[in-house]
N, C-alpha and C positions, 0 to 999 in steps of 0.2 A: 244312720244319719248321713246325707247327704254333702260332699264337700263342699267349700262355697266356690266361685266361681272363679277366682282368684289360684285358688289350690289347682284348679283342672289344669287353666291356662296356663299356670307357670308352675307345674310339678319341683320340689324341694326349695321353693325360693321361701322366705320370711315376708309376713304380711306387711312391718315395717318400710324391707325394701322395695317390694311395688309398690307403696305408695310415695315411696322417695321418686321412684320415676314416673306416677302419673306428675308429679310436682316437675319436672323439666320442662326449660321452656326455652324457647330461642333467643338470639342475641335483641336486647333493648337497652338504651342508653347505654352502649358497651357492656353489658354486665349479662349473662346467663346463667340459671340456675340446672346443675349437671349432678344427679346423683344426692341432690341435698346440699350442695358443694355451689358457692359461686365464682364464674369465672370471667376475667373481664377480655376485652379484644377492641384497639384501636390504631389506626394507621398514626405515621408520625413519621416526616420528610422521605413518605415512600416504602418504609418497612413497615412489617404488620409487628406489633406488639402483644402478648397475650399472655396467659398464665391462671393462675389459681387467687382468689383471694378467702383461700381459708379458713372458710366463714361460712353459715348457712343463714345469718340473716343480713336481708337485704340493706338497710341505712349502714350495719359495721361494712360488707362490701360497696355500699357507693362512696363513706369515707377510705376505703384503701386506691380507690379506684382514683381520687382525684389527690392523694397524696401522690401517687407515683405517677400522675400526669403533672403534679408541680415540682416533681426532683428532674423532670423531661422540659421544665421549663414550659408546659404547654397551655396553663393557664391564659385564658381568653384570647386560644389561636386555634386555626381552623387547625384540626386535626388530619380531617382531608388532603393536606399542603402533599402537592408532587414532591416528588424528588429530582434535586435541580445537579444537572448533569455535571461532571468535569472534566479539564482537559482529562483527566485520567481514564474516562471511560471513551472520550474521543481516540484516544490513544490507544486505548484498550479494543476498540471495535476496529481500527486501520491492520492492527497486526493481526488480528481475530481472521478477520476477512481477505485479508493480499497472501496471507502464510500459503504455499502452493502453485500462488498463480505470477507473484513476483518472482526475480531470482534472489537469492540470500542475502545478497550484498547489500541490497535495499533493505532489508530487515534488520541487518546490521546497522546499516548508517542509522536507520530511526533509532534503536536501542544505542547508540552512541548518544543521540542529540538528547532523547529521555532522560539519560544518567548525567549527562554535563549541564544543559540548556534549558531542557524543559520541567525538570524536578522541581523547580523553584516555587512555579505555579502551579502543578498538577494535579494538589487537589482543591485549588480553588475552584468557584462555580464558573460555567462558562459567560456568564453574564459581565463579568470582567475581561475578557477575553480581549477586548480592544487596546484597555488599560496593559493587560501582560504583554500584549506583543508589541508595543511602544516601549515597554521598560526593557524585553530582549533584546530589542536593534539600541537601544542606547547601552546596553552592558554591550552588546555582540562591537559595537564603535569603539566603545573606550577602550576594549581589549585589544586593540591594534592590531584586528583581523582583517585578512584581505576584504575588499570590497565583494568580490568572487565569492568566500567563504562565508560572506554575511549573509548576501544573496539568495545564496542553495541551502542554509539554517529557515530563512523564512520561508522558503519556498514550499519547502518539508515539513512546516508549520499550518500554512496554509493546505498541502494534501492532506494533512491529519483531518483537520476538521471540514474540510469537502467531503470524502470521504463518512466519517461518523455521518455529519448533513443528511448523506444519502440514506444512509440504513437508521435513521430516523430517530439520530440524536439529533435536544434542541440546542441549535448553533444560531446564536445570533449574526447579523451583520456585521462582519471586520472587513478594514479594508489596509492591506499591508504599505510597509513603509517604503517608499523609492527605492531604491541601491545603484547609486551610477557605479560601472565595471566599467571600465576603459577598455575598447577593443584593440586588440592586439593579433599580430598576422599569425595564426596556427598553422603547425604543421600539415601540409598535403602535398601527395606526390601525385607527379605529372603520371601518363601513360607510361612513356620508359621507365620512369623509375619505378611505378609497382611493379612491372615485370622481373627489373633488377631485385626488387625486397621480395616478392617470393620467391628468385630462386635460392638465397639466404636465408629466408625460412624453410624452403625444403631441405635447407644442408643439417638442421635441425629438429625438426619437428616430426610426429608420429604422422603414419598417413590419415589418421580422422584432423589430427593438426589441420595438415595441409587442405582439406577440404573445407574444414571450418572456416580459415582466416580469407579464403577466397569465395566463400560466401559471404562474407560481412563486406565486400567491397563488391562481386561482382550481381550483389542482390542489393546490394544496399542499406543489409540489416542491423539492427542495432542489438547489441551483446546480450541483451532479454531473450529478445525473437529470437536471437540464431542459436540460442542454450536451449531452449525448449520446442526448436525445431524438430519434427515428428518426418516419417515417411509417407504417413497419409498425407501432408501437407503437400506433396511433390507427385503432380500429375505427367507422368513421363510422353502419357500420350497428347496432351497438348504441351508442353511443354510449362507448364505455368506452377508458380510456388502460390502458396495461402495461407497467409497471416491470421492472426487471430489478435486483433487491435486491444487484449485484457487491458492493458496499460494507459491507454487512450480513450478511443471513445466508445469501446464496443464493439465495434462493425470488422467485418471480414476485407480484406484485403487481396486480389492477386497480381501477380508483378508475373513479368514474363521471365523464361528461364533459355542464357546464354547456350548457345551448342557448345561453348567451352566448359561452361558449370554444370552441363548434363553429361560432360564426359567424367566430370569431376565425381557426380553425385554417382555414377555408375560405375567409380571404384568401392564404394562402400558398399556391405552384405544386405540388402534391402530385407527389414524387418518390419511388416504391416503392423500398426498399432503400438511400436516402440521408437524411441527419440534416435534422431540420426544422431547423436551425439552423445550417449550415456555419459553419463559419470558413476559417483562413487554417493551419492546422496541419501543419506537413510531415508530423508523425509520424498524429496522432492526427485532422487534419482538422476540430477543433475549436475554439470558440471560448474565450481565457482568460475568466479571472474582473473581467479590465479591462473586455470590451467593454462590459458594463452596469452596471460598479462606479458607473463616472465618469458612467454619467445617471442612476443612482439618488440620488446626491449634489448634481449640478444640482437634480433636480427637487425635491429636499428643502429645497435654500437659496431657492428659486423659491415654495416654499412655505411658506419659513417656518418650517420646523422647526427646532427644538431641538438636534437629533442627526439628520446625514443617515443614510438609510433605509438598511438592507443588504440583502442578497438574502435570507438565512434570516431578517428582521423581518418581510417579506408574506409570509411560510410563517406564522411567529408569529401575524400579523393573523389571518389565515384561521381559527386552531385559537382563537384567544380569543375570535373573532365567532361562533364557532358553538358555543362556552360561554356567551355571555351572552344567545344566542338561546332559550337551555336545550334545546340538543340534548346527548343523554345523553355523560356523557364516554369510556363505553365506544364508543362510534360515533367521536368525535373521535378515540380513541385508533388504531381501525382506519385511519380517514381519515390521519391521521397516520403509520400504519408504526410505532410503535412499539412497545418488547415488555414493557414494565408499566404500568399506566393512571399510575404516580407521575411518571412521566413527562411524562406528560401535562399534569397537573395541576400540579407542580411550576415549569417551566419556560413554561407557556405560559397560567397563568390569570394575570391581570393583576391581580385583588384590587383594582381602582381603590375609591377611594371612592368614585364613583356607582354604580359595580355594588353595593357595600355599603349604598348607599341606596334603591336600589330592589332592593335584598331585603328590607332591614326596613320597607320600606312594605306590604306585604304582613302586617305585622303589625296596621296599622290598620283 
């Protein structure tokens, strides 16, 4: 006696069970029949939901089906419904995406403003987004913050969800809150005196020190760029350094390089493909913003100053010295990196009264 067709094709199986699986069928009105078994599957604010409703006949599975769509609250809503982003995944993509190509310190400050500032609303939808950052600057005022400090909380606000924007969270339109800061005259030293404060910093500092801090004035970089300074970036035969604008707007930069700061860069051991500056970074390999915080500061009380020196003040030096030299501010502005000359001129002319005086000498 011949077996029947079923036996050939599926040797040791029971006749019951192939025919449990001619009975499979794919998903309709959320519900599939798997093994004899039905199983339901429907989205819901963006997650998939899915499971078993242990049961082989179809009306008891489409009553389990719309029982647990009404404890999901889902009755007569589109199931389809996206899922609507929050600051918290804005948040969550800024740090996801800068980890590496920022320096720490920035990753820091955000993870400060997330835990103090921005936990309040984090997991609200961003579709509020205008609503929360109006209720920030009115807490960030009554807390008797400087105008300064409010300022750089929104600003940081505002890169978060720029930022997400771009890697294709939906960010609505917000448009941030004023913040007048009163300008006030900041530290910068003339030519003589940077001469005088490096050699108060050499009387302390390691020799990559000493190369460091005169590259952030005699390049004009700011404490990002000059930590993740590399030696490919330094073409010795034309003389010219090469930025890499991660922080801004993308594009490639080159600034020309002093026969002072080529004598400079040619005391350090030239390592192709390694940062002229290592550090001790498990992640990133780089140095924080302490290693030369704390001898900018030394050599500022060592000299005497007012107000110890910061890392973007010898940036500042650099761009006010070579306005009072009367190099055109369009050139300063290139030398600089920045992308309107107001800038420029705003933030980095000193307006000292001797400059003021030997301009109007010039009238004699």
């Amino acid at each position: 006696m011949q077996s029947p067709l079923w036996a050939l094709l599926f040797p040791g199986r029971r006749p019951e069970m192939a025919e449990k699986e001619k009975r499979n069928t794919g998903f309709k009105d959320g519900l599939k029949l798997k093994n004899g078994i039905y199983h339901y599957r429907f989205m819901f604010s963006g997650e998939l939901q899915q499971g078993s409703c242990f049961c082989s006949d179809l009306k008891t599975a489409q009553k389990y089906l719309t029982k647990i769509k009404s404890e999901l609250i889902l009755n007569g809503i589109d199931v389809r419904t996206f899922k609507q982003h929050t600051f918290q995944d804005a948040y969550d993509y800024y740090i996801k995406s800068r980890k590496g190509i920022v320096v720490d310190k920035v990753i820091w400050d955000m993870e400060s403003n997330m835990k103090h500032y921005w936990s309040c609303f984090a997991q609200e939808p961003l579709k509020n987004i205008q609503a929360n950052i109006d209720a920030l600057h009115t807490r960030l005022t009554k807390a008797d913050l400087l105008p300064s400090t409010i300022r750089c909380i929104l600003t940081r606000t505002g890169s978060v969800l720029r930022a997400a924007w771009s890697g294709g969270v939906r960010v609505p339109h917000f448009k941030m809150p004023k913040v007048k800061v009163s300008k006030r005259r900041k530290v910068t030293l003339n030519k003589e005196e940077i001469e005088t404060f490096f050699a108060y910093v050499d009387q302390i500092a390691t020799p990559q020190q000493k190369v460091m801090v005169r590259t952030l004035y005699y390049l004009g970089l700011r404490i990002s760029e000059c930590l993740r300074a590399s030696f490919d970036d330094y073409n010795e035969a034309t003389q010219e350094f090469t930025i890499d604008e991660r922080q801004k707007n993308g594009e490639f930069s080159y600034l020309p390089v002093l026969p002072e700061m080529a004598r400079w860069f040619a005391t350090l051991e030239r390592k192709p493909g390694q940062l002229m500056f290592p550090g001790r970074g498990k992640k990133t390999g780089m140095h924080d913003y302490a290693w030369t915080q704390g001898l900018l500061h030394r050599a500022s009380e060592l000299m005497g100053l007012p107000k110890p020196l910061t890392h973007h003040r010898l940036r500042a030096s650099m761009a006010t010295n070579l306005l009072r030299d009367g190099v055109a501010p369009a050139v300063v502005m290139q030398l600089m990196r920045h992308q309107k000359i107001d800038i420029t001129m705003d933030h980095y002319w000193g307006g000292q009264m001797d400059d003021m005086r030997k301009g109007i000498q010039t009238l004699g």
